[in-house]
N, C-alpha and C positions, 0 to 999 in steps of 0.2 A: 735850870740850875747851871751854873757855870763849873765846871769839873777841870780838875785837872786827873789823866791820864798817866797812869802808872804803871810800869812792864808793859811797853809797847813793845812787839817780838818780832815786828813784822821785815825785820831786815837778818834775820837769822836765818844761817842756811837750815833751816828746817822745815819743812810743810806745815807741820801741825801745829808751830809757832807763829807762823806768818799768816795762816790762817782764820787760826780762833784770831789773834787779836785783830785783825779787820771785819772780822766779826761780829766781838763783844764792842769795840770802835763805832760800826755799825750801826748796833744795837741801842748804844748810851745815844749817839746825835738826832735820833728820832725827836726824843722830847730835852735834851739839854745840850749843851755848847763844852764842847772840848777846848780849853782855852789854851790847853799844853800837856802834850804826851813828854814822859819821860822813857828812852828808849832803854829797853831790857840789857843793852851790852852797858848801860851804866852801874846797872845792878848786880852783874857777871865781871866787869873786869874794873873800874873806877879804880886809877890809883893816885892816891892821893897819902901821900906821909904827913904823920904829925907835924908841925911848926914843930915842936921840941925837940925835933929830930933834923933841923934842916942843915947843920952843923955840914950833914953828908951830902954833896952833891945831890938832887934827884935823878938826875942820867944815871949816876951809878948805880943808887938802890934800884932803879928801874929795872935797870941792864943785869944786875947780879937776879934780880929778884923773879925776874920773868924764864933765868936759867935755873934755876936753886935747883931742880932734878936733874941737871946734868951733872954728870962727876967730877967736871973742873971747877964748880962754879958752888958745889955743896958746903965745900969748907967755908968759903967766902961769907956765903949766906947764913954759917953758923956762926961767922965772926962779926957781924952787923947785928946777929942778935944780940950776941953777945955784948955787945958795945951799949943797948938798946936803944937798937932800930926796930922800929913797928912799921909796918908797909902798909898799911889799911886802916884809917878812922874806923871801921866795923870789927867789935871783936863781938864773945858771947855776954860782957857785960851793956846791954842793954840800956841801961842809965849814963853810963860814959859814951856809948855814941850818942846818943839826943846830946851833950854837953860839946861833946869832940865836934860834932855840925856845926852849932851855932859859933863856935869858935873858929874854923875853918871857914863859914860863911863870910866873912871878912876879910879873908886873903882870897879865896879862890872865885873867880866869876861866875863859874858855870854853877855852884855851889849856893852861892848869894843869888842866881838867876833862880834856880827849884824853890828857894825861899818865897822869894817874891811872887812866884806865881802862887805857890800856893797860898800865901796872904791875899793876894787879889780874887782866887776862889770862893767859893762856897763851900767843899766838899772835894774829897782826892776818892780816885776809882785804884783798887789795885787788881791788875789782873793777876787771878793769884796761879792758875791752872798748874803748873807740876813742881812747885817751888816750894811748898810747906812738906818738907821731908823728916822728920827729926829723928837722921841717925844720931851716931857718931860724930862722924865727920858733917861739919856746920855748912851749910850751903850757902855761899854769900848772897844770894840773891833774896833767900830768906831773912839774912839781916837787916837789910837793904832795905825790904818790903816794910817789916815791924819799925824800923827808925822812924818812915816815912808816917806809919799812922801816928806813930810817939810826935812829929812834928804837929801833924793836923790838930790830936788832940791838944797837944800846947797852942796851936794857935786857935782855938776852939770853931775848929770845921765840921763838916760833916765827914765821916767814914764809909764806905763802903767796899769789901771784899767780894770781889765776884769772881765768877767762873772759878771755881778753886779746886782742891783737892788736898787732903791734912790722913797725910800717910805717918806713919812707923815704915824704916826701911826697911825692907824682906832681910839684908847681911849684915845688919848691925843694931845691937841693941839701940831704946831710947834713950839720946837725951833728959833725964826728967827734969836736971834745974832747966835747961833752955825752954822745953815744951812749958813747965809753968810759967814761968820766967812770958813767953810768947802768951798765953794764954790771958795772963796779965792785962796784957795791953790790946788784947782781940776783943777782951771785953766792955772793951770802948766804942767796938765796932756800933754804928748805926745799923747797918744792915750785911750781913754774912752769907751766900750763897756757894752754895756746895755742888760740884758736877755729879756726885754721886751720894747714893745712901751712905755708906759704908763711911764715907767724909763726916758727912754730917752724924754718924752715932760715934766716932771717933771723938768729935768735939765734944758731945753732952758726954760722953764717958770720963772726958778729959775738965769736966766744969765750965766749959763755956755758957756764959749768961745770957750773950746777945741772942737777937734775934736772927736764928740761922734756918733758911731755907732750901729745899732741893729745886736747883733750878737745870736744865739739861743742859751741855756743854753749850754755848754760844755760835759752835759750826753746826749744829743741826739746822739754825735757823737757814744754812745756804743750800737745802737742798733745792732753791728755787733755782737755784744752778746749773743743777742739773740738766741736761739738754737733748735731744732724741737724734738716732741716726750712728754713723759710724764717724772714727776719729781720722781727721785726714793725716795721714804722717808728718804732711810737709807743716803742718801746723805744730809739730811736735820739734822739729830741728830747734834747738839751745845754741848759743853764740858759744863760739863761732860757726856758724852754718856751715855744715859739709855736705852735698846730697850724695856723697858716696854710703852715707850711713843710712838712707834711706833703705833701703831692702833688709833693714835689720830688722823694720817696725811695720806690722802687718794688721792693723787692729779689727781687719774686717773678718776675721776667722775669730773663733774661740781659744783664748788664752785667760794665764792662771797667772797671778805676780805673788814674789816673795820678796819680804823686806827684811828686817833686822831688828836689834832691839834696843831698850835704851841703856843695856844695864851688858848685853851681849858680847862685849870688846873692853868694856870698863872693867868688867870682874874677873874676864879669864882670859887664858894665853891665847893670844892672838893666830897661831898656827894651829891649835888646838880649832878654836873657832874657824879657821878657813874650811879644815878639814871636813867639820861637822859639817857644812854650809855645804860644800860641793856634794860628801855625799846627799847628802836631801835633794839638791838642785839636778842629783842626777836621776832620783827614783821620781820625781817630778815631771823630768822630763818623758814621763816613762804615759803619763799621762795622752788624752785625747785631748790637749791645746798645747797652744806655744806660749812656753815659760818667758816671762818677764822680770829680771831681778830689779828691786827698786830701793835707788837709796833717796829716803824720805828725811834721812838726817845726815850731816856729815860723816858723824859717828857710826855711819852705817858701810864709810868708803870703800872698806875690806870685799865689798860686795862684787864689786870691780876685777880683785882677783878672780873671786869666785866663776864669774860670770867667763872670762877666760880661759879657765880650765875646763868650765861645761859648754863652752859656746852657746852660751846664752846671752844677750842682747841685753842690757842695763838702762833703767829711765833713772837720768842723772837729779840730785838733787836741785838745782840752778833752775828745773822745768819750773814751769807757772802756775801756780796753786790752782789755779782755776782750769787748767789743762787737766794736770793731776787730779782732780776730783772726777773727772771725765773718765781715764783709764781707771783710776782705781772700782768707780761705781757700773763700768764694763765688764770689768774684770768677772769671770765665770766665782774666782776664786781669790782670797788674799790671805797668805799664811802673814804673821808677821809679829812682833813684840811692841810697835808705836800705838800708844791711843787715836791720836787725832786722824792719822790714813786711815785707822779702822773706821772711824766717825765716818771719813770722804767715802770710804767702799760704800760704808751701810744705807748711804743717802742715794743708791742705788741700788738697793738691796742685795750687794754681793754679799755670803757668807765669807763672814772669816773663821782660822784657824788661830790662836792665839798663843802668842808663846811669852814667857816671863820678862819681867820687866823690875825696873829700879823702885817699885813702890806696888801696891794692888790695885793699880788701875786697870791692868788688861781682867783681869779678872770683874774687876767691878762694872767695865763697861759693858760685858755679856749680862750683868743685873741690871743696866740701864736698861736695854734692848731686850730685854725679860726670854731671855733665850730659855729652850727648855735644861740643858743642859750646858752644863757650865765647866769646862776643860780649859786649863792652860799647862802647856805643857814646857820643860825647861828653854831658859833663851838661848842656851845652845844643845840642839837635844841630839841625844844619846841615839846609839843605834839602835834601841829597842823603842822608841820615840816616833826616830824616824821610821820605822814600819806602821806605827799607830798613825800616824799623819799620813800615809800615805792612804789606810784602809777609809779612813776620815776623810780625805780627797774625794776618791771614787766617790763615796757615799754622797757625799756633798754634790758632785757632778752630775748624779742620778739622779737625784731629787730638786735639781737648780730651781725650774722655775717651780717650786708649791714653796722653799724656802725663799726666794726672792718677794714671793706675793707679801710673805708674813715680817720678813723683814722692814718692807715699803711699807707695811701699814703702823709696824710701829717708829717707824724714824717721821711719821707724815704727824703721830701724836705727836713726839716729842719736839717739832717742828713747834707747833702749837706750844705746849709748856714751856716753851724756850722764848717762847715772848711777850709771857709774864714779867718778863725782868724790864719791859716798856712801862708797865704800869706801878708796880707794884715801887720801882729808884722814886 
């Protein structure tokens, strides 16, 4: 089947973005032909104004538009509303963007290019993993996605939603016209897989009709990556190479890494958050390894200070996925709020520690991994938190390898149900 590729991630500074979708990537080229990825920063930032609106400059609406939270630039951007200026073909009327595309499809290339491959397809893949949110606040990448099946199904292709996840946000009520509104046109789906339970009973609670499966996230399939032995440092230097940073990174001793979360810096005061972070990083260090801070996402940058005030040594984002899964699946230990690093640990069987995140994925990923107990604790946690994380360490520490055995055995299952999704597309 000829597919076209939807939310390709793999150029975002994230790990667990760049991962799964070479991944799920992967996975689709076994038995069909990827004829055209659509890369995820189209889904995230695409600007594109109405024709109705070209009256305005685009530099300018750009220019104003991409400052609108700055305080010189708010008024401005409240007088381009005013005027009506619309910065985005993507609103929550769902019917008007399918209309607003094909009309834009004719002025803009890149636009008229996504058309045409998807006419010359069979079937569009969306990779859906952490984009179906329905807070409040609308996630463009979610609009994005649904316009994209609204296209298929008009041009009567095949659908498929894979690798997903279809949360309620943990700090904002739902949406419920958008969620039906979405639901709408999910129901066109040919085929709907879900990285967790908890996805998929969210959809049937929600009336979805397709045919939606549990399939396990698409980075379990890479535990073949995994590799034996110790990590050489020098393998680990990031551009611009310094070997003066070498004695920071020691990976032949026992070490512990903490990471951040996705929701950790977005929801609350940023000095609030350092503070929290140092102290943990320092009862941490309080530990029988050498602490590791890891930012696995940009959004994790704050880590950086962190790591400063505790002289602790930091594995930059920029590192190589395929490095990264190495430390993390060494790692004695990984506290941290990311799904997909938690996936790279477990395909090593490091125990994690999990802390909150912008949907219930850190939680639901301990129901993947059928953990016996199920704790997540806040993304930036309190100092009655950090003593519980700490007693949870030790414990973890003591028990390494009987939890590593049980770990490996079930990331080696889900390895396996993660390549149903060969057979079943």
């Amino acid at each position: 089947m000829k597919l076209v590729y939807i939310g390709n991630n793999n150029t975002r500074q994230n790990w667990g973005c760049r991962s799964t979708s070479l991944a799920l990537h992967q996975l689709l080229s076994i038995n069909h032909t990827v004829i055209y990825s659509v890369p995820e920063y189209e889904a995230m930032w695409t600007f594109t104004p109405l024709p109705r609106h070209l009256f305005i400059p685009t530099k300018i609406c750009k220019f104003i538009y991409t400052r609108r939270r700055k305080n010189y630039f708010k008024q401005a951007y409240k007088l381009l509303l005013l005027a009506g200026c619309q910065f985005d073909y993507l609103t929550e009327n769902l019917e008007q963007n399918l209309n607003s595309f094909y009309n834009l499809a004719l002025k803009y290339p890149h636009l008229k290019l996504w058309l045409s491959m998807i006419k010359d397809s069979e079937g569009i893949v969306i990779n859906g993993e952490g984009s179906f949110i329905f807070g409040q606040k609308t996630r463009r990448d979610l609009l994005f996605y649904l316009l994209f099946i609204s296209i298929a199904i008009k041009e009567k292709k095949k659908v498929f939603v894979l690798n997903a996840m279809f949360s309620p946000s943990p700090k904002e009520s739902i949406n419920l016209k958008l969620l039906k509104d979405s639901i709408k046109i999910l129901n066109h789906s040919n085929l709907i897989t879900t990285r967790d339970h908890e996805s998929k009973k969210f959809l049937i609670e929600n009336h979805c009709s397709s045919e939606i499966q549990f399939i396990p996230d698409a980075l379990f399939s890479w535990k073949k990556y995994i590799v034996e032995g110790v990590i050489d440092p020098k393998f680990f230097l990031t551009y611009p190479e310094r070997f003066e940073t070498l004695n920071e990174y020691n990976f032949d001793i026992p070490f512990i890494c903490l990471g951040g979360s996705s929701i950790a810096v977005a929801s609350n005061d940023k000095k609030i958050v350092i503070r929290q972070y140092i102290k943990l990083g320092k009862e941490l260090k309080k530990l029988e390894a050498k602490l590791y801070l890891v930012i696995s996402c940009i959004g994790d940058s704050f880590l950086n200070e962190v790591g400063e005030a505790i002289d602790a040594p930091v594995i930059p984002v920029n590192t190589s996925v395929f490095l990264a899964i190495q430390i993390l699946s060494k790692s004695k230990l990984f506290i941290s709020g990311r799904y997909h690093p938690s996936i790279m640990a477990s395909l090593g069987g490091t125990p994690c520690i999990y802390l909150g995140s912008n949907s219930h994925k850190t939680k639901s990923i301990q129901e993947v991994l059928r953990l016996k107990e199920i704790r997540e604790f806040s993304s930036v946690p309190s100092d009655v938190e950090i003593t519980e994380i700490l007693i949870s360490s030790k414990r973890i520490l003591s028990q390494n390898a009987e939890l590593r055995n049980q770990i490996n055995s079930v990331t080696s299952d889900l390895e396996i149900e993660t390549k149903k999704l060969i057979t079943i597309l």
